[in-house]
N, C-alpha and C positions, 0 to 999 in steps of 0.2 A: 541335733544341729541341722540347719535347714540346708537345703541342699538347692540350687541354680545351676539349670542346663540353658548355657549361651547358641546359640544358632549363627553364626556368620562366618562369612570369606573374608571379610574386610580386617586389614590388623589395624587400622585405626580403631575402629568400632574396640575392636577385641583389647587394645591398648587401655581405651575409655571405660569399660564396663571393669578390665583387671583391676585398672588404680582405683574406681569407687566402690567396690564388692570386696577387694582384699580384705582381708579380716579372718581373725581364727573363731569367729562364731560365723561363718558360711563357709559351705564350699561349694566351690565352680565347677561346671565341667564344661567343655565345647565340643561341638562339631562343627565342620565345616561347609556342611551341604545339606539343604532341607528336608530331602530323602533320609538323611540320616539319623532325623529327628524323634518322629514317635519310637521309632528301634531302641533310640539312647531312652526315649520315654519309659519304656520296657523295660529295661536292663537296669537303670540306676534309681527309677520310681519323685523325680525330681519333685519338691514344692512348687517350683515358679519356673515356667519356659519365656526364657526372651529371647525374642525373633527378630531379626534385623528384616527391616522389608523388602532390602534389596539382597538377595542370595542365589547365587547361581542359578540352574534352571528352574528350579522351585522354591520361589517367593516367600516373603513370610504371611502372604496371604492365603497363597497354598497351604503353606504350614499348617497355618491356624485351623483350617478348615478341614484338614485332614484328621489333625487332631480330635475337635470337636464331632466331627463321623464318626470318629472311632470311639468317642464316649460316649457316644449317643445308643451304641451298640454292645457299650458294655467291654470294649476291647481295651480298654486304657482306662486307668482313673481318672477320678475328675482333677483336673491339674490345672493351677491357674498360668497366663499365657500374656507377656508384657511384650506391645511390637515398637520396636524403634522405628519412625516413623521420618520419612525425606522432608516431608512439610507439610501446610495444617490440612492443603488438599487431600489429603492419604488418611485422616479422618474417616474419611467415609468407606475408605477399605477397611481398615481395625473395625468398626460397628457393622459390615456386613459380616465376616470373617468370625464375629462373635470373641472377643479381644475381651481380658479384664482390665486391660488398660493399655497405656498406648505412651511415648514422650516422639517429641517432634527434635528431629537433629535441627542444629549443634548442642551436642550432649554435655553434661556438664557434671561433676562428681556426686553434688548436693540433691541435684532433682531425680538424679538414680539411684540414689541410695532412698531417696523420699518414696520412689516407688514401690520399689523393691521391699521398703517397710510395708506400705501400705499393703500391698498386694500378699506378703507372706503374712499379715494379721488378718486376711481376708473378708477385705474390703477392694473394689473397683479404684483404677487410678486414671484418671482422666484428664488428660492435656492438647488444649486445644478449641475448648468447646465451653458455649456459653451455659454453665450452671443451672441458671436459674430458667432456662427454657425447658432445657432436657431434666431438673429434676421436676417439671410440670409434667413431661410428658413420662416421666418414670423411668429415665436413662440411666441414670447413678443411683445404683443400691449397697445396699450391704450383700456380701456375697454368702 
């Protein structure tokens, strides 16, 4: 059964990701602070981390990129990393931060549950961004 570690403060968010991820073939887990993230990474070995990109003092840019340090290093598995994103400006944080994918708020049940597939069949989920540019330039792959 796949397993999703959520990252936010916010109980909107937390309200949004509950009612479209319910299901007795996932389970969730959260925390509430970005710091507390690769820890939970550690401990419960998640398939898909989703990061809210607004999170207390450490971002889900931070996040991501903590993350990715740490895989780079061999300290964490490779784990894939979905950031809820303020708007389509924030693009460009998710592709520095090295993101398999990204949704832009206002959230919605369908387009998160679409990721959330995508991403735990491991493949890149990408929203926001013109297709047919970045698969020129070799943006969107199969992961």
């Amino acid at each position: 059964m796949p397993t999703v570690l959520l990252a936010t403060d916010a109980e909107y968010v937390y309200e949004e990701m509950d009612g479209a991820l319910a299901s007795d073939e996932l389970v969730v887990y959260r925390v509430h602070a970005g710091v507390d993230v690769v820890p939970a990474i550690k401990e419960i070995q998640p398939d898909l981390v989703i990061v809210d990109l607004q999170i207390g003092n450490m971002g889900g840019m931070a996040v991501c990129m903590d993350i990715r340090l740490d895989e780079d290093v061999d300290r964490l598995p490779i784990t894939a990393v979905l950031m809820l994103l303020d708007r389509a400006a924030d693009v460009f944080l998710a592709k520095r931060s090295r993101a398999d994918g990204w949704l832009i708020k206002p959230l919605d049940a369908f387009r998160i549950r679409k990721a959330v597939d995508v991403l735990l069949s491991g493949y890149s989920y990408y929203e926001g961004v013109d297709e047919a540019a970045d698969l020129a330039h070799g943006e969107i792959v199969e992961a």
